[in-house]
C-alpha positions in Angstrom: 93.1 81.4 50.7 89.6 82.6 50.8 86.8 80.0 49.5 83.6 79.1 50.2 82.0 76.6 52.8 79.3 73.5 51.7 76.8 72.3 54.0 76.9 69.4 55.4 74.1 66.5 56.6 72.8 68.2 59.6 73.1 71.9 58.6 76.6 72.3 59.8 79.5 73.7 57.8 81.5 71.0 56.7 84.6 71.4 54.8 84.8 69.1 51.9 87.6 67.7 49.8 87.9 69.4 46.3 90.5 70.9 44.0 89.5 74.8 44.4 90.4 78.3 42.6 91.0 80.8 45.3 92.1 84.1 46.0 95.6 84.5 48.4 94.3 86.5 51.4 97.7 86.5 53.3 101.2 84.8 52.3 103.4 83.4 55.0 106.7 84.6 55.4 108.5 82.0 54.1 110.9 80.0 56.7 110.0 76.6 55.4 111.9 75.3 52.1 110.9 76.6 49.4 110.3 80.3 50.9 106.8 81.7 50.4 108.2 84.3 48.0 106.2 84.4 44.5 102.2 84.0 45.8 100.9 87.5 46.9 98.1 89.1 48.1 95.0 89.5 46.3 95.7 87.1 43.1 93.9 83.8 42.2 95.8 80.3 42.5 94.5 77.0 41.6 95.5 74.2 44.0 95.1 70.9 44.2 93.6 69.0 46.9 97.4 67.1 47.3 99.2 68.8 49.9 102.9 68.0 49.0 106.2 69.7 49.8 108.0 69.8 46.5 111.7 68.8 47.6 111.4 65.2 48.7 111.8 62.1 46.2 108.4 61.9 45.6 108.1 65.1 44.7 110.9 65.6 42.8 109.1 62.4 40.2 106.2 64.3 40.3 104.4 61.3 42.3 102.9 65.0 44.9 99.8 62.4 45.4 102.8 60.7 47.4 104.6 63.1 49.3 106.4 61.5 51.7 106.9 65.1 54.1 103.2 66.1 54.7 101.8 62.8 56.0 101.8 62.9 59.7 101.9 59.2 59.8 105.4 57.9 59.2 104.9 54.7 57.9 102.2 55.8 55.4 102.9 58.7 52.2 100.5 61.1 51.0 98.3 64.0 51.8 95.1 65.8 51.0 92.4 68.1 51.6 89.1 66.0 53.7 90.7 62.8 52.5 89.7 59.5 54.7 91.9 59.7 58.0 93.2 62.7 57.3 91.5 65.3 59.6 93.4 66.2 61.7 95.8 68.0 60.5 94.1 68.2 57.3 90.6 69.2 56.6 88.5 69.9 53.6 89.5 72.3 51.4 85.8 74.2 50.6 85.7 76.7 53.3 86.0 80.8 54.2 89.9 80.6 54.9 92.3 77.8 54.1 96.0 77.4 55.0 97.9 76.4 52.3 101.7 74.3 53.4 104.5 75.1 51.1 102.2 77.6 49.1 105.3 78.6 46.4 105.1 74.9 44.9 101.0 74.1 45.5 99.2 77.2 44.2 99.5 77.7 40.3 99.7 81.2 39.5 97.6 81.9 36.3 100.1 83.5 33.4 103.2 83.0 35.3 106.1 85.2 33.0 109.4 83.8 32.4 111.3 84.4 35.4 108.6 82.3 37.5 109.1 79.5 34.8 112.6 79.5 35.6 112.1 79.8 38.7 109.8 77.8 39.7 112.2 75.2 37.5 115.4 75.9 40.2 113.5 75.4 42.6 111.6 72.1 41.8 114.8 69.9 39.8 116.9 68.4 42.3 120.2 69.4 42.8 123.3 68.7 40.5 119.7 68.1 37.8 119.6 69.5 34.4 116.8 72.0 33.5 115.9 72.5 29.5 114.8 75.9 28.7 111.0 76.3 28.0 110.3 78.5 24.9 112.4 80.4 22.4 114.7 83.7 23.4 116.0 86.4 21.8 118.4 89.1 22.0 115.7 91.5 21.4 112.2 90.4 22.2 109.7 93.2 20.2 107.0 91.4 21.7 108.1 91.2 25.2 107.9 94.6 26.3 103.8 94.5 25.9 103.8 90.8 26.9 105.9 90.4 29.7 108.2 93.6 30.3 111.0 95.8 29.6 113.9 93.6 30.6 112.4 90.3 28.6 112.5 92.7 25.7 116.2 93.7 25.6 116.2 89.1 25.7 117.3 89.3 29.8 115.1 87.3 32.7 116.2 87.8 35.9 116.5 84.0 37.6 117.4 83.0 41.2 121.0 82.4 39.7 122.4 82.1 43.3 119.9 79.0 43.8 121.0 77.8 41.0 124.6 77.7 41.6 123.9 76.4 45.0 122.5 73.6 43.9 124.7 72.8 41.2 122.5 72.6 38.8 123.4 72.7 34.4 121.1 74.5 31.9 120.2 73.8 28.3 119.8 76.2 25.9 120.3 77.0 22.0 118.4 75.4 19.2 117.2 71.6 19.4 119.6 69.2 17.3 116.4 67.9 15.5 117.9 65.2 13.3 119.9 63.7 16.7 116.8 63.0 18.4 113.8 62.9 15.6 114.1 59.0 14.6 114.1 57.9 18.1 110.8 60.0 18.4 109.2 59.1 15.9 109.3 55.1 16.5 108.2 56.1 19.9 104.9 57.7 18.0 104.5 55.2 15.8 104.6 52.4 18.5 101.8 54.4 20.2 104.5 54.9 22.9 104.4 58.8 23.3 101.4 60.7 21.6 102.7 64.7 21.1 99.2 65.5 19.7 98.5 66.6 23.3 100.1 70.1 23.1 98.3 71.1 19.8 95.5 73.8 20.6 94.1 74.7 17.2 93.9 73.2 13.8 93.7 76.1 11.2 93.2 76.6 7.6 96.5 78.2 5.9 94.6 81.4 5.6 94.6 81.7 9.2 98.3 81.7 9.8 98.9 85.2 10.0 96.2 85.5 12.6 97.5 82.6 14.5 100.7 83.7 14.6 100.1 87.2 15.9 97.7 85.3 19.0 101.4 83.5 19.4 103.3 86.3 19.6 101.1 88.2 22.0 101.6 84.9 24.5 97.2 84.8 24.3 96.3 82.3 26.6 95.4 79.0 24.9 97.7 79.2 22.0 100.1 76.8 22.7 100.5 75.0 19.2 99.1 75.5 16.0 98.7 72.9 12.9 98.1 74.5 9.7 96.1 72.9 7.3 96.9 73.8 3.2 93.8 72.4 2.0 92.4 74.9 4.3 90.0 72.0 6.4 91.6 73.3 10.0 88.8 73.0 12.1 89.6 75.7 14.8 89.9 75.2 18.5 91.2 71.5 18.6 90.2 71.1 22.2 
């Protein structure tokens, strides 16, 4: 990953601990688990300044500020980027060139398409785990061609199937049964238990819809879910 350096104390170039937005300069090829297979050359990750494997118990919770394979000392969990006691191995992360461990599961690619959704969910669930489909597919996707590509819009996303298998892993799909889960739900809002507010990204007037709707369809990033107002008092970007 290429970066930048910040100077430290006494005019040397210190690397410093920091959560960074970088550009892949070379991908390794790939005989750790998972393989180095979707990051390539010349795009822009984010990563976070854990350092985490992605396979391990830990991971697998989504506790990565925890990862019990990339701390070097055995009786101790976690990793980072120019955290206290941690260089070596593991400097800071604000510097020219940075090696990135299991770079698959730590770098997030911006406006990952389908197949690296379901990807990237083989890969992380454990095995014999369930995975529930993330959005809504089609037989025939108009939007998709423009979107994401031809094969998404004949409704088909190719998937590391054999992974899948492998692992023994099931797969929801379909429609959600609404009524079989929507009571439980709701007594969880109302007890200020779960708070599904956090997904709404605009709050428009009824007016709007049509806009809002074609924004949707053309997967513009930001628009994740949209409340619309009758009395027409949306009040736009809700975040």
């Amino acid at each position: 990953m290429r970066g930048c350096f910040a100077s430290g104390p006494t005019g040397t170039r210190t690397a410093r601990r920091r959560s960074r937005r970088s550009s892949v300069w070379r991908a390794g090829g790939g005989t750790t688990v998972p393989s180095d297979r979707k990051v390539q050359v010349g795009e822009y990750v984010v990563l976070p300044f854990n350092i985490a494997c992605g396979f391990r118990k830990q991971c697998e919770q989504g506790l990565t500020n925890y990862c019990l394979t990339m701390q070097p000392e055995p009786a101790l969990a976690g990793a980072a980027y120019g955290f206290a006691d941690m260089a070596p191995p593991y400097q800071g992360g604000q510097a020219e060139l940075l090696r990135v461990p299991y770079g698959d599961f730590n770098a997030l690619r911006p406006g990952e398409d389908a197949s690296l959704t379901f990807n990237g969910l083989i890969d992380s669930v454990r095995f014999t785990g369930g995975i529930g489909v993330v959005g809504v597919f089609l037989p025939k996707d108009p939007g998709g061609a423009e979107a994401q590509g031809e094969l998404e819009a004949q409704g088909k996303v190719p998937i590391d199937f054999g992974m899948m298998w492998f692992k023994g892993q099931r797969m929801g799909t379909g429609q959600a049964p609404v009524k079989k889960y929507n009571r439980a739900l709701r007594d969880l809002i109302v007890g200020g238990k779960a708070k599904p507010s956090f997904v709404v990204s605009h709050e428009l007037g009824l007016d709007e819809a049509p806009a809002a709707y074609e924004h949707f369809d053309a997967r513009d990033e930001g628009w994740t879910k949209v409340v619309l107002h009758p009395n027409g008092h949306g009040n736009g970007h809700k975040r």
